[in-house]
N, CA, C and O atoms as CSV, one atom per row, in Angstrom:
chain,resi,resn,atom,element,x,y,z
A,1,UNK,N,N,-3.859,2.109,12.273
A,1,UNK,CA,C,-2.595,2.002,11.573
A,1,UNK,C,C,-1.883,3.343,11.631
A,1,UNK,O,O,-2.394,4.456,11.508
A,2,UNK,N,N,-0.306,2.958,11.892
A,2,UNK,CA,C,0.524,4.639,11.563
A,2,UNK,C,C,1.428,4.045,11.032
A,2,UNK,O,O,2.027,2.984,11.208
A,3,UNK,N,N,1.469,5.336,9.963
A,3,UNK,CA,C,2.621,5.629,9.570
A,3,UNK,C,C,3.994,6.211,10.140
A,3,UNK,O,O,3.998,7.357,10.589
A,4,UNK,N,N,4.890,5.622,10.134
A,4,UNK,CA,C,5.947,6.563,10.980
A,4,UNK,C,C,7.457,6.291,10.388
A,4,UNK,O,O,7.730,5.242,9.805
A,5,UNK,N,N,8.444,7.387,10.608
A,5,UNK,CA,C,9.861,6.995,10.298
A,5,UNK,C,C,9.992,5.871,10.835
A,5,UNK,O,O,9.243,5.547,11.757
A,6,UNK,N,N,11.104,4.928,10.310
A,6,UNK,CA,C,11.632,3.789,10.757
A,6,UNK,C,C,12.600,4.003,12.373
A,6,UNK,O,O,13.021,5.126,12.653
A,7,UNK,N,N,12.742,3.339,12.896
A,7,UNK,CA,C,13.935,3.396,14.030
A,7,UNK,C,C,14.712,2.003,14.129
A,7,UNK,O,O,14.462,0.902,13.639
A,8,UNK,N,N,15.718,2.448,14.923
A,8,UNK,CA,C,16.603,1.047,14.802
A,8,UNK,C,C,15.921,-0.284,15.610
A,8,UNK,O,O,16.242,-1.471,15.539
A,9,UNK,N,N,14.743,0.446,16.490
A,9,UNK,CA,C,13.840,-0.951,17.101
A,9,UNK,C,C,13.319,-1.824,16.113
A,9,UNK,O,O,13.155,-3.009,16.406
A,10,UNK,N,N,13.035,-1.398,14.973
A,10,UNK,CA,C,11.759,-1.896,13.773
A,10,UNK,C,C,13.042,-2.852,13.680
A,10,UNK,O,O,12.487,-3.946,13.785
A,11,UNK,N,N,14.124,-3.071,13.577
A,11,UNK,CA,C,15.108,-3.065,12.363
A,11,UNK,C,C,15.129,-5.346,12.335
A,11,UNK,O,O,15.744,-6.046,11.531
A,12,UNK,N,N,14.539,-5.658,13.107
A,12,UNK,CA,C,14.478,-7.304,13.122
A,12,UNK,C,C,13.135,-7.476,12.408
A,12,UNK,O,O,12.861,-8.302,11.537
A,13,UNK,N,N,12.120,-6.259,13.103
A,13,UNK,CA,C,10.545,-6.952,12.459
A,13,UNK,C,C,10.524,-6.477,10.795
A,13,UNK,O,O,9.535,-6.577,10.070
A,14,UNK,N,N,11.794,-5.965,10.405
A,14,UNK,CA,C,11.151,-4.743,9.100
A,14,UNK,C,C,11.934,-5.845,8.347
A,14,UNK,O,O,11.744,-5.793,7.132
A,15,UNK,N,N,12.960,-7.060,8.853
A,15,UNK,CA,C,14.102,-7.643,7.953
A,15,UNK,C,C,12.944,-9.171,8.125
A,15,UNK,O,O,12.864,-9.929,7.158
A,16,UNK,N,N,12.415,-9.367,8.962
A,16,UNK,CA,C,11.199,-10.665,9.124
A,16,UNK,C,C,9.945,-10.377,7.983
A,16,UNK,O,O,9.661,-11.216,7.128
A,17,UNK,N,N,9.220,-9.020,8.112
A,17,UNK,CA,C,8.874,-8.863,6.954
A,17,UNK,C,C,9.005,-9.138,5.101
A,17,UNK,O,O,8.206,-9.384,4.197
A,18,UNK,N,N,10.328,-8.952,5.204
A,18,UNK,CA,C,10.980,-8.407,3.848
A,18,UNK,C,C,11.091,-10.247,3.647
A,18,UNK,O,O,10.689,-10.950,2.720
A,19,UNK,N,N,11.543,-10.481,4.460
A,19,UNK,CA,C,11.538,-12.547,4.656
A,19,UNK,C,C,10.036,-12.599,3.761
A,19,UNK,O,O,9.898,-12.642,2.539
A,20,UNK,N,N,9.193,-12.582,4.623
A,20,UNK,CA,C,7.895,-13.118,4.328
A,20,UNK,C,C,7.597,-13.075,3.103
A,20,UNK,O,O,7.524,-14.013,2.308
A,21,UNK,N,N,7.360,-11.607,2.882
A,21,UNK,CA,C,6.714,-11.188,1.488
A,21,UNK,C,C,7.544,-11.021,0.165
A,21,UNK,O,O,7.352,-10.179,-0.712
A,22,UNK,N,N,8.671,-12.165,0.210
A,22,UNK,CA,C,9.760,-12.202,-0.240
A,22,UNK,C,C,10.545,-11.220,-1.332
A,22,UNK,O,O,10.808,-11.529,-2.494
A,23,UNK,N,N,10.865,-9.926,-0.654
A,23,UNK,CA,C,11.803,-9.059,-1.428
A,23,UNK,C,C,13.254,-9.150,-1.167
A,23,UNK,O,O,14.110,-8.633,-1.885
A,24,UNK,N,N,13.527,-9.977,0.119
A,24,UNK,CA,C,15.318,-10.175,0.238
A,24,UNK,C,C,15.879,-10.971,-0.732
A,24,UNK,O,O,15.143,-11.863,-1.154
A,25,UNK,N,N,17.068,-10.885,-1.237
A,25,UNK,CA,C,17.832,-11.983,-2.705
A,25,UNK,C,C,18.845,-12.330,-1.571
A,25,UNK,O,O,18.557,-12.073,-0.402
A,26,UNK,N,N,19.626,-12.715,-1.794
A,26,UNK,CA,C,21.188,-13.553,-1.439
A,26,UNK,C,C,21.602,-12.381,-1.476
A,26,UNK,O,O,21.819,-11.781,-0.423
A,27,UNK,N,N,21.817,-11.753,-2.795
A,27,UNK,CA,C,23.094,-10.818,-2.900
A,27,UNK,C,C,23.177,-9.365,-2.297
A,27,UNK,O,O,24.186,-8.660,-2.274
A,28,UNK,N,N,21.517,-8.944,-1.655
A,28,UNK,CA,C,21.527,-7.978,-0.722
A,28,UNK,C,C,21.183,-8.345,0.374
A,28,UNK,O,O,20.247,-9.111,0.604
A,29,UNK,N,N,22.020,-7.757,1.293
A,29,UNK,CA,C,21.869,-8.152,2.798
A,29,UNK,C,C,21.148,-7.481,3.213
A,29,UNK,O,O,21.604,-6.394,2.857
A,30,UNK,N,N,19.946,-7.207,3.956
A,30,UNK,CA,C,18.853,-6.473,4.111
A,30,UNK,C,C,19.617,-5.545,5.503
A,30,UNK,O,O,19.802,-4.337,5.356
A,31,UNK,N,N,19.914,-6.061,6.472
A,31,UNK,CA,C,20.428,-5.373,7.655
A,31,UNK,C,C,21.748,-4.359,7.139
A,31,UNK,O,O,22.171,-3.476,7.886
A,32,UNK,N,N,22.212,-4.554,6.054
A,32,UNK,CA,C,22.988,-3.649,5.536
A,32,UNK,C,C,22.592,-2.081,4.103
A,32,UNK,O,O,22.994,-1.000,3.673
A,33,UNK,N,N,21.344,-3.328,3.953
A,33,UNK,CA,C,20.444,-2.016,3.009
A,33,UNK,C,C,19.956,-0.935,4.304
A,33,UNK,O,O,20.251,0.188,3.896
A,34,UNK,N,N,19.382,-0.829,5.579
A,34,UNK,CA,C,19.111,-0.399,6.632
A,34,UNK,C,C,19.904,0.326,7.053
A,34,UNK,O,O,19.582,1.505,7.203
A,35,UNK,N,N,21.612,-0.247,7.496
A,35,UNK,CA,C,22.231,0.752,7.952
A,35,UNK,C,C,22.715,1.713,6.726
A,35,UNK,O,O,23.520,2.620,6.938
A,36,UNK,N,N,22.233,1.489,5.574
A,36,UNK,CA,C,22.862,2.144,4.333
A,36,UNK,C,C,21.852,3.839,4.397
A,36,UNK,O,O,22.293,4.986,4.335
A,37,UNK,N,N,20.593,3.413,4.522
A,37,UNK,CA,C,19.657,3.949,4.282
A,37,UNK,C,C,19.727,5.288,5.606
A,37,UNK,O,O,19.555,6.502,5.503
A,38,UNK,N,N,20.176,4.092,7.266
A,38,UNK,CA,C,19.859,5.115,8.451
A,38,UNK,C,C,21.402,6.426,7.991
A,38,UNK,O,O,21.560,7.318,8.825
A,39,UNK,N,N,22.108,6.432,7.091
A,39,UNK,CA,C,22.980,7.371,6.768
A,39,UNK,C,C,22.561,8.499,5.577
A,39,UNK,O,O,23.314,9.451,5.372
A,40,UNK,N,N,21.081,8.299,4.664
A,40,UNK,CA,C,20.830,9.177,3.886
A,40,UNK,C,C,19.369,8.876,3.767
A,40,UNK,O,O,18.771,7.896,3.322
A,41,UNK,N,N,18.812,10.443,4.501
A,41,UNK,CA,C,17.694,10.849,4.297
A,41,UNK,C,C,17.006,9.541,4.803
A,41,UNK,O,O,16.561,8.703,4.018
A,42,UNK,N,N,16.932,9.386,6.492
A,42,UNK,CA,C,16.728,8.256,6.907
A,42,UNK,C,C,15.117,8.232,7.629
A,42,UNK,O,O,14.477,7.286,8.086
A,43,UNK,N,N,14.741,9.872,7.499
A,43,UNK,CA,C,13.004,10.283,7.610
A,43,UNK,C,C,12.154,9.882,6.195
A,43,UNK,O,O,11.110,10.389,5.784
A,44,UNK,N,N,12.565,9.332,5.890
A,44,UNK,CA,C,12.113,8.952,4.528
A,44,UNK,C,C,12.215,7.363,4.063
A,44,UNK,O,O,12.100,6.909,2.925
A,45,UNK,N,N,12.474,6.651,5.332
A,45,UNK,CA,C,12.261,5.379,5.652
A,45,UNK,C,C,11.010,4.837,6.529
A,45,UNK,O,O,11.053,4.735,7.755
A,46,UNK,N,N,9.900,4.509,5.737
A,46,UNK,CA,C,8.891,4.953,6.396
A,46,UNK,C,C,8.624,3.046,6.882
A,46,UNK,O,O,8.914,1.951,6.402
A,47,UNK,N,N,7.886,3.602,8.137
A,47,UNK,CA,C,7.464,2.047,8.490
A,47,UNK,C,C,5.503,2.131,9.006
A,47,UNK,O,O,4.952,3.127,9.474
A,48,UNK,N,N,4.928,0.958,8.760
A,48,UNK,CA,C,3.471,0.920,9.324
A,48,UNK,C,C,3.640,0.059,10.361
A,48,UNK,O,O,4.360,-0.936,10.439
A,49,UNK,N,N,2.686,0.691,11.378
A,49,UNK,CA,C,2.556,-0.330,12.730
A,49,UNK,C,C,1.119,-0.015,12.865
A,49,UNK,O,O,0.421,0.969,12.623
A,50,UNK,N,N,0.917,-1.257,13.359
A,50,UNK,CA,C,-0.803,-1.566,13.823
A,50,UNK,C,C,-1.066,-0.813,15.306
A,50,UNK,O,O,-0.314,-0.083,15.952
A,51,UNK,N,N,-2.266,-1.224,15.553
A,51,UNK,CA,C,-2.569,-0.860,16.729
A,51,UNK,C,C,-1.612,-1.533,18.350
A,51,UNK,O,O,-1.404,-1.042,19.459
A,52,UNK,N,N,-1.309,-2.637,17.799
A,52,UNK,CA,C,-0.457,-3.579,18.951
A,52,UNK,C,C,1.367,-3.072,18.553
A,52,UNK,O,O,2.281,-3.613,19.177
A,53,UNK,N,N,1.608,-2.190,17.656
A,53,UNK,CA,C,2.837,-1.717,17.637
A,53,UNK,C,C,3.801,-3.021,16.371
A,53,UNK,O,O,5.029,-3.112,16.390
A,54,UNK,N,N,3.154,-3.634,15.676
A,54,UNK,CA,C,3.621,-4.247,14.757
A,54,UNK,C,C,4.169,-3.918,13.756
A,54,UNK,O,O,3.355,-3.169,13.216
A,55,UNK,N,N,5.068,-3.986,13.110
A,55,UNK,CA,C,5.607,-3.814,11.517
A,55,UNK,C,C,4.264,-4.424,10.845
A,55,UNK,O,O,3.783,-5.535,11.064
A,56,UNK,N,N,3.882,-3.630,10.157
A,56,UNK,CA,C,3.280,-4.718,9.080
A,56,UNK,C,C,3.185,-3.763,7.750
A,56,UNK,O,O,2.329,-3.863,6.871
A,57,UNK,N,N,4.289,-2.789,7.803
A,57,UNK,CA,C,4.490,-2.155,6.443
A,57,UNK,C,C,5.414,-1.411,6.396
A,57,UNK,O,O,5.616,-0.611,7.310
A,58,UNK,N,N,6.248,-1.496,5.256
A,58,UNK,CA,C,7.404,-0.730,4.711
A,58,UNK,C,C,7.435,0.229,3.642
A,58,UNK,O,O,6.797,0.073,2.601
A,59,UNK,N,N,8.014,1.011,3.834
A,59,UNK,CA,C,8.559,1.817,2.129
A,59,UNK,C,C,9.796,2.617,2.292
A,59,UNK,O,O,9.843,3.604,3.026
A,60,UNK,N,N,10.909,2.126,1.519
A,60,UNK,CA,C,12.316,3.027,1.349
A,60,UNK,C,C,12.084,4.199,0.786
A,60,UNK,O,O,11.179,3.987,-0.021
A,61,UNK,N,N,12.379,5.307,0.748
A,61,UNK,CA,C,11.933,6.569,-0.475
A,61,UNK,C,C,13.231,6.993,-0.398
A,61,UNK,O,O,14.048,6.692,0.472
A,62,UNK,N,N,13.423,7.882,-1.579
A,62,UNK,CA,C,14.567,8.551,-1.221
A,62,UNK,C,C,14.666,9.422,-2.651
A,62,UNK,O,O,14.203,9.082,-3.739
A,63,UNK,N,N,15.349,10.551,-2.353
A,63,UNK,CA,C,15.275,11.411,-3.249
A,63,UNK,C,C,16.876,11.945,-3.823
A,63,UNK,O,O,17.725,12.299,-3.005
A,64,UNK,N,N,17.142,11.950,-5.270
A,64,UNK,CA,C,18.503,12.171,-5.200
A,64,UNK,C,C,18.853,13.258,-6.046
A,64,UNK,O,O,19.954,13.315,-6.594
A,65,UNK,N,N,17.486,14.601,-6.252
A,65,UNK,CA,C,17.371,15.918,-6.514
A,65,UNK,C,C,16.979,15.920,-7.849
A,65,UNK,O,O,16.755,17.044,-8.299
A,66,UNK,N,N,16.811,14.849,-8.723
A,66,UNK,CA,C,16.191,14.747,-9.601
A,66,UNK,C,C,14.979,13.545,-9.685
A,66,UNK,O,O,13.862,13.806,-10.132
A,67,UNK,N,N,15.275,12.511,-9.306
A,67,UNK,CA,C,14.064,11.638,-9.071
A,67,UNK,C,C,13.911,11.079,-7.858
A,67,UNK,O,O,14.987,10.885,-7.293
A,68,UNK,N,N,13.087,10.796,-7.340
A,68,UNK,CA,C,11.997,9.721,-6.320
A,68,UNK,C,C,12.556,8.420,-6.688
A,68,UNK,O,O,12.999,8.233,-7.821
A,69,UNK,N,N,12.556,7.274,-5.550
A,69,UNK,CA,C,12.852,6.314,-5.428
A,69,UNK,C,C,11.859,6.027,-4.241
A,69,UNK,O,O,11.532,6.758,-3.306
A,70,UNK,N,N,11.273,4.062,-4.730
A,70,UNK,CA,C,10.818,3.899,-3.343
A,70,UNK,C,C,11.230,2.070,-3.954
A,70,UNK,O,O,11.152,1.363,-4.959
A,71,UNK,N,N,11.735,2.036,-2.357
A,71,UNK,CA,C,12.543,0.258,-2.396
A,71,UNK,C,C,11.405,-0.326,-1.174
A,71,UNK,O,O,10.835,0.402,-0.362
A,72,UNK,N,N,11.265,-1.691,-1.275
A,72,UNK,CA,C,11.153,-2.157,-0.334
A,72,UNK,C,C,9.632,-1.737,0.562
A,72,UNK,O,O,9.355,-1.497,1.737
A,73,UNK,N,N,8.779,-1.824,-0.913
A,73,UNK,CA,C,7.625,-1.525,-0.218
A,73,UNK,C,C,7.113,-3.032,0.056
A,73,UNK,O,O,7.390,-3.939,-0.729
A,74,UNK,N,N,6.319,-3.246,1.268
A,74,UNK,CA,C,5.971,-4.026,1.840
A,74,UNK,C,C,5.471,-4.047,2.531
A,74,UNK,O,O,5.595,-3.371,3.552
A,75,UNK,N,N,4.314,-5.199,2.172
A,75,UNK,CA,C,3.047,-5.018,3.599
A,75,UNK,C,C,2.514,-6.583,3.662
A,75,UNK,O,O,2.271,-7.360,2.740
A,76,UNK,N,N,2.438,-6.729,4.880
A,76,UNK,CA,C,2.116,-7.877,5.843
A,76,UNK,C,C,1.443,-8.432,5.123
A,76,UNK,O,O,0.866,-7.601,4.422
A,77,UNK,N,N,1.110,-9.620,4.824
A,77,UNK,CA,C,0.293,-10.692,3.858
A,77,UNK,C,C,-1.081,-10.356,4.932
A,77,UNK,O,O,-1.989,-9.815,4.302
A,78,UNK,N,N,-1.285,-10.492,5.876
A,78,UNK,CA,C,-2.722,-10.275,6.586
A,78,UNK,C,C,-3.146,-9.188,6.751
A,78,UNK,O,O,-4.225,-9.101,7.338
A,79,UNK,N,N,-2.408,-7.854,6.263
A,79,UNK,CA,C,-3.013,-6.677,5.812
A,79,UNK,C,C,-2.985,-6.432,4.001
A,79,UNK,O,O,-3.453,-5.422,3.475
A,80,UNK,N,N,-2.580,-7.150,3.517
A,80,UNK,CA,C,-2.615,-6.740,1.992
A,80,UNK,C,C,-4.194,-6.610,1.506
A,80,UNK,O,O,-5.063,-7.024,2.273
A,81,UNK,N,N,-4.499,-6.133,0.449
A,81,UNK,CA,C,-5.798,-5.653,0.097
A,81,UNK,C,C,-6.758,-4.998,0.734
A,81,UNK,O,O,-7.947,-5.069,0.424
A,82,UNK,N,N,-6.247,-4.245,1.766
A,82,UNK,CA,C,-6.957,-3.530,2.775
A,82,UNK,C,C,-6.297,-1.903,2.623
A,82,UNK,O,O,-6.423,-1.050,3.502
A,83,UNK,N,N,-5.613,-1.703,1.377
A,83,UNK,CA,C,-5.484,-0.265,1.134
A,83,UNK,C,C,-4.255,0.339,1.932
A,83,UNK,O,O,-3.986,1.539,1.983
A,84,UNK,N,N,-3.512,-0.744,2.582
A,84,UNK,CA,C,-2.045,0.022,3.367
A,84,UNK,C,C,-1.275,0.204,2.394
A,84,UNK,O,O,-0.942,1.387,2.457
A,85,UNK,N,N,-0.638,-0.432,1.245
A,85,UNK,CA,C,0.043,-0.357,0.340
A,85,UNK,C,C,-0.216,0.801,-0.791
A,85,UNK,O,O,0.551,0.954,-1.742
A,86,UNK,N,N,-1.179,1.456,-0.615
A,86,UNK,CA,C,-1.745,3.099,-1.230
A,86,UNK,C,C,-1.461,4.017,-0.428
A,86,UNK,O,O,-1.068,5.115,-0.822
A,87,UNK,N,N,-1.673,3.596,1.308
A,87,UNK,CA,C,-1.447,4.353,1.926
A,87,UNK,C,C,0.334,4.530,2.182
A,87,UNK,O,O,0.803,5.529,2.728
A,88,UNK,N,N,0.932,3.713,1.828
A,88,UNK,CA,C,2.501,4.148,2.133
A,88,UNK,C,C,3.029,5.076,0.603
A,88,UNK,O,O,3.595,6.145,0.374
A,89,UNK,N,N,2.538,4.103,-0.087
A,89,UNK,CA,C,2.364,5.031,-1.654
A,89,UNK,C,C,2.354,6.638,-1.181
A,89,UNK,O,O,3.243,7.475,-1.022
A,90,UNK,N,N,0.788,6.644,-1.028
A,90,UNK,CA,C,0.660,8.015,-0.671
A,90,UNK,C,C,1.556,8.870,-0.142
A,90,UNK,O,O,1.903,9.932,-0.660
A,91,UNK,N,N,2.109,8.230,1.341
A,91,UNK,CA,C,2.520,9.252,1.909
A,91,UNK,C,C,4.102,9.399,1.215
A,91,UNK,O,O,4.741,10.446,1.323
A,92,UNK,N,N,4.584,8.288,0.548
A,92,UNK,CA,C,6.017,8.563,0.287
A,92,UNK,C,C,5.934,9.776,-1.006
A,92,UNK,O,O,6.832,10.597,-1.194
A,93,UNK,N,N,4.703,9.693,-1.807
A,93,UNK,CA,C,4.564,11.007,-2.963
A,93,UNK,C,C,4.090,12.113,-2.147
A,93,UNK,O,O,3.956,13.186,-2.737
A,94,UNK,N,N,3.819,12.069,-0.954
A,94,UNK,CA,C,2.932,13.573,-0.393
A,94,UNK,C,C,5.342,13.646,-0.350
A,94,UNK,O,O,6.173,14.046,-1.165
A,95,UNK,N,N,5.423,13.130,0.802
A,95,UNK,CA,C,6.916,13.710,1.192
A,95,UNK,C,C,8.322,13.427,-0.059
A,95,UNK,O,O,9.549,13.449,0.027
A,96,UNK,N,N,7.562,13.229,-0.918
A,96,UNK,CA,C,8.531,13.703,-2.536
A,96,UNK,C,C,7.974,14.681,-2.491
A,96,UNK,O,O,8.427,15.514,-1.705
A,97,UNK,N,N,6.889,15.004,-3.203
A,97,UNK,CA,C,6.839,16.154,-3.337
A,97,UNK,C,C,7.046,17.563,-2.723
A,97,UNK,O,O,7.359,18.606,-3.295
A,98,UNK,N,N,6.728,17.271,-1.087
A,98,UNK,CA,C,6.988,18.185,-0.314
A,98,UNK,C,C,8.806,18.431,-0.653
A,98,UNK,O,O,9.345,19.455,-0.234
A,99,UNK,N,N,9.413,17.636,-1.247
A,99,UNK,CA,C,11.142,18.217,-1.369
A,99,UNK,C,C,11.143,18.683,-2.815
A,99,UNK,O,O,12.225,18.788,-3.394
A,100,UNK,N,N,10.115,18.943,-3.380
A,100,UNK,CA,C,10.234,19.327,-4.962
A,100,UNK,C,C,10.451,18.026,-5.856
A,100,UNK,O,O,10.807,18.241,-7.015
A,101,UNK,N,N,10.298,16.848,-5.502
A,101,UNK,CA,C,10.737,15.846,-6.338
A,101,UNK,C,C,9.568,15.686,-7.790
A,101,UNK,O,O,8.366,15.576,-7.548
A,102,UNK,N,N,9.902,15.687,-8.756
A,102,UNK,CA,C,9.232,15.877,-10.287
A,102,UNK,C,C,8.117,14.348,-10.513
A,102,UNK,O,O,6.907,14.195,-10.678
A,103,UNK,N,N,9.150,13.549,-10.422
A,103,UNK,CA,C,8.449,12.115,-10.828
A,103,UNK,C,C,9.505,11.229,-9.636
A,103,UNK,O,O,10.606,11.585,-9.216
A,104,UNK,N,N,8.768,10.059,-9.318
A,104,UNK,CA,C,8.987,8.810,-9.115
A,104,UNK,C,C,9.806,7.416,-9.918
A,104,UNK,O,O,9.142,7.002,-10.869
A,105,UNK,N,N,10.669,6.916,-9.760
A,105,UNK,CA,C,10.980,5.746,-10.160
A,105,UNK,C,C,10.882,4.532,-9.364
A,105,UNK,O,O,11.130,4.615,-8.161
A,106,UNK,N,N,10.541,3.374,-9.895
A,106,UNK,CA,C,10.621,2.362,-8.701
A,106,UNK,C,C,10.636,1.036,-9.477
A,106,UNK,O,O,10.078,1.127,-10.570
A,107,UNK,N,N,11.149,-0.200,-9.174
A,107,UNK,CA,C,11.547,-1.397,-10.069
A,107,UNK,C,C,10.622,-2.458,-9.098
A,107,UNK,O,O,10.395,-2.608,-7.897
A,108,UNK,N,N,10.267,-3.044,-10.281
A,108,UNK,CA,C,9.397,-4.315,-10.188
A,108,UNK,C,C,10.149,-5.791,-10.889
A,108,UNK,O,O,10.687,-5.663,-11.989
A,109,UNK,N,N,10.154,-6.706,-10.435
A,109,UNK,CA,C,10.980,-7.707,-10.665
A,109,UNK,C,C,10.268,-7.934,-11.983
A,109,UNK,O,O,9.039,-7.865,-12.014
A,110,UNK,N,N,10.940,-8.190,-13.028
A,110,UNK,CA,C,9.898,-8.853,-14.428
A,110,UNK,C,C,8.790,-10.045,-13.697
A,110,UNK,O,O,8.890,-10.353,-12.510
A,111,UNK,N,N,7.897,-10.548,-14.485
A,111,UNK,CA,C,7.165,-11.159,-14.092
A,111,UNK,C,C,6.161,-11.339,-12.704
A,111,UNK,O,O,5.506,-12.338,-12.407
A,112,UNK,N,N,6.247,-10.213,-12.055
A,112,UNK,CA,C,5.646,-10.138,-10.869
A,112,UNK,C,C,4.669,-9.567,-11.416
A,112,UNK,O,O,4.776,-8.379,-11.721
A,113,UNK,N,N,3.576,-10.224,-11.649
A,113,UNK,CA,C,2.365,-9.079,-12.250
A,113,UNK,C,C,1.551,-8.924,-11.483
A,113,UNK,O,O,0.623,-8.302,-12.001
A,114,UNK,N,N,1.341,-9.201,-10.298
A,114,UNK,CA,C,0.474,-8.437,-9.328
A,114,UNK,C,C,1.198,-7.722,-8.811
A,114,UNK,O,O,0.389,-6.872,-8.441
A,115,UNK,N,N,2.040,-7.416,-8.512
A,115,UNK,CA,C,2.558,-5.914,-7.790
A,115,UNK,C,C,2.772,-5.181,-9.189
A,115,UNK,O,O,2.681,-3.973,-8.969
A,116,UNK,N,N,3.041,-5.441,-10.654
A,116,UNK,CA,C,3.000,-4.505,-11.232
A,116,UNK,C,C,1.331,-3.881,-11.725
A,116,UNK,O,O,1.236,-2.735,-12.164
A,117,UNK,N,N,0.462,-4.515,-11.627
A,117,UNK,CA,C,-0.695,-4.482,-11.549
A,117,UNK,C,C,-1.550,-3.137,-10.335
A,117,UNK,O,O,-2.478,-2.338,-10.460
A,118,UNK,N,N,-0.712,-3.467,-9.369
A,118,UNK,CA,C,-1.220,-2.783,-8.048
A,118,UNK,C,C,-0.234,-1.246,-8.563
A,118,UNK,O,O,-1.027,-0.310,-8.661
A,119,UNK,N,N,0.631,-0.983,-8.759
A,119,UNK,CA,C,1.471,-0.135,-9.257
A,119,UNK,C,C,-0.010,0.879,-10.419
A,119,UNK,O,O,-0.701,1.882,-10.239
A,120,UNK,N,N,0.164,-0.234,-11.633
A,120,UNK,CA,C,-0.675,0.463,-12.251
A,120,UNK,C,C,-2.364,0.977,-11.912
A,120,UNK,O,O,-3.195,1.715,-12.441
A,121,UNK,N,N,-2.295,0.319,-11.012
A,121,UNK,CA,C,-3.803,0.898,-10.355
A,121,UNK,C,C,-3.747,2.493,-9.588
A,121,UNK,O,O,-4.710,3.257,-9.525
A,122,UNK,N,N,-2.645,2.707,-9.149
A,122,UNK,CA,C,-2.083,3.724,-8.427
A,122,UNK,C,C,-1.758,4.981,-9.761
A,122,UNK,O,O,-1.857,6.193,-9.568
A,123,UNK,N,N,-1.479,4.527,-10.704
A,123,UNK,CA,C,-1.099,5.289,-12.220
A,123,UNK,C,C,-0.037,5.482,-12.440
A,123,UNK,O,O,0.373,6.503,-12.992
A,124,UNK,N,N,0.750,4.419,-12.008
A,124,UNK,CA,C,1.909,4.323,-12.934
A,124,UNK,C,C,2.510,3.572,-13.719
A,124,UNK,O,O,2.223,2.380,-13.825
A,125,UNK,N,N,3.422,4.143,-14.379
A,125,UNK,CA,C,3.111,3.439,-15.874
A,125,UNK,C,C,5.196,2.905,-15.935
A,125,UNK,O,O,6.099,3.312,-15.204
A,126,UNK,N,N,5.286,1.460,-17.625
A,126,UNK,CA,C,6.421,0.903,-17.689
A,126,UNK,C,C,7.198,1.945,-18.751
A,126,UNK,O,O,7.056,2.043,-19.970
A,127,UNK,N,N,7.894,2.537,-18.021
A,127,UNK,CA,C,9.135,3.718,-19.439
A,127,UNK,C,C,9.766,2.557,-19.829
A,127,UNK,O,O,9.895,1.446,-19.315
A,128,UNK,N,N,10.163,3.118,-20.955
A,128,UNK,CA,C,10.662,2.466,-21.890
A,128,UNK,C,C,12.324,2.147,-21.844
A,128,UNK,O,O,12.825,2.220,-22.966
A,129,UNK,N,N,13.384,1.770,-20.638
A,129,UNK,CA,C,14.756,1.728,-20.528
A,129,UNK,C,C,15.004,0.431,-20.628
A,129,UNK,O,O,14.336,-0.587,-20.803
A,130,UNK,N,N,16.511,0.799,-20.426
A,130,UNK,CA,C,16.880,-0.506,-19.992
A,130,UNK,C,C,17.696,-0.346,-18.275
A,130,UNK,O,O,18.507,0.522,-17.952
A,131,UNK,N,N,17.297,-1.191,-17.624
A,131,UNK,CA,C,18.101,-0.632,-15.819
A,131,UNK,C,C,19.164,-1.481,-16.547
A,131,UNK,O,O,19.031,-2.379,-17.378
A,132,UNK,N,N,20.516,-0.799,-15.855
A,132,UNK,CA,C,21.734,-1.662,-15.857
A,132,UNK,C,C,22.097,-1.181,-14.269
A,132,UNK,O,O,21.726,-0.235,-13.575
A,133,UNK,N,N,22.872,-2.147,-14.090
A,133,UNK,CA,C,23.359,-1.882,-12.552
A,133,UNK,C,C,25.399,-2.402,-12.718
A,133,UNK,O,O,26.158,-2.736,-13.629
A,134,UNK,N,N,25.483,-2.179,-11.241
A,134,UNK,CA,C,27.019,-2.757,-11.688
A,134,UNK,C,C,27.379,-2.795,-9.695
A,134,UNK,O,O,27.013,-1.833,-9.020
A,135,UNK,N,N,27.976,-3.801,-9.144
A,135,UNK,CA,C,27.746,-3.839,-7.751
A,135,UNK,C,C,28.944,-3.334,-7.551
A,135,UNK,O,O,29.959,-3.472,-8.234
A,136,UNK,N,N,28.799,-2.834,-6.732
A,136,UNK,CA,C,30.325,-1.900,-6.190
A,136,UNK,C,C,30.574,-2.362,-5.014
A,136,UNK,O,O,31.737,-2.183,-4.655
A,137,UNK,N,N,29.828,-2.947,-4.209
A,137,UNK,CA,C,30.486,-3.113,-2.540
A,137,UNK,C,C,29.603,-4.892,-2.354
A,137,UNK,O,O,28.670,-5.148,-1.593
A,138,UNK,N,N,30.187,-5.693,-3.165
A,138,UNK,CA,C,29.273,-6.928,-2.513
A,138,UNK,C,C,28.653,-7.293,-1.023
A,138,UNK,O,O,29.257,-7.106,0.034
A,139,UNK,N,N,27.549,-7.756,-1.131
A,139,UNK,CA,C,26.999,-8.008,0.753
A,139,UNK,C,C,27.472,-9.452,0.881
A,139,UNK,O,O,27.348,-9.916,2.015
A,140,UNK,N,N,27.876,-10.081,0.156
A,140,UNK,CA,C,27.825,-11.739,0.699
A,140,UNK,C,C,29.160,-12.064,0.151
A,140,UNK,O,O,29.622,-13.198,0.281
């Protein structure tokens, strides 16, 4: 398995992924979260490929000088529980930190309790907010 920046080749197997292991909604267009991303801090779009050159893992990171962000972590249903999803973990906190980043934030859909589960196995924990959002550029 490697880890590596994303490139615009990944950019069908990384949006087939995101299909599968269902993190795409309607209201974000995934091929437009991508070109959003290849415009800021786009080494920090990390992708896993197998030995045969496969996608079979994602993680968005991104840093905006006070906190860590990671979107769109994702890993292949026939690699899950085999420790890739620690390993993208990992490397997206080795390269926060390497930019000085303090802490991490990252959103879990309510009720998904196995990925918030897998989260807390890793040690992190639910702060106490409320997220509000507000869409500024609709995808659909």
């Amino acid at each position: 398995m490697q880890i590596r920046p994303f490139t615009p080749a990944d950019t069908d197997a990384v949006i087939a992924l995101w299909h599968t292991v269902g993190l795409t909604r309607p209201w974000n267009d995934p091929a437009k979260d991508i070109e959003r991303k290849s415009t800021t801090q786009p080494e920090l779009f990390l992708v896993a490929v197998d030995a045969d050159g496969a996608v079979v893992g994602t993680a968005m990171v991104g840093y905006d000088g006070h906190r860590g962000w990671v979107h769109y972590l994702a890993v292949s249903p026939a690699q899950q529980g085999g420790g890739l999803g620690r390993e993208l973990m990992a490397e997206a906190e080795r390269l926060l930190i390497g930019l000085g980043c303090p802490k991490i934030n990252l959103m879990v859909r309510t009720g998904n309790d196995r990925v918030i589960g897998f989260y807390e196995a890793l040690g992190y924990g639910t702060d106490e907010v409320a997220l509000l959002s507000k869409r500024l550029i609709p995808d659909a």
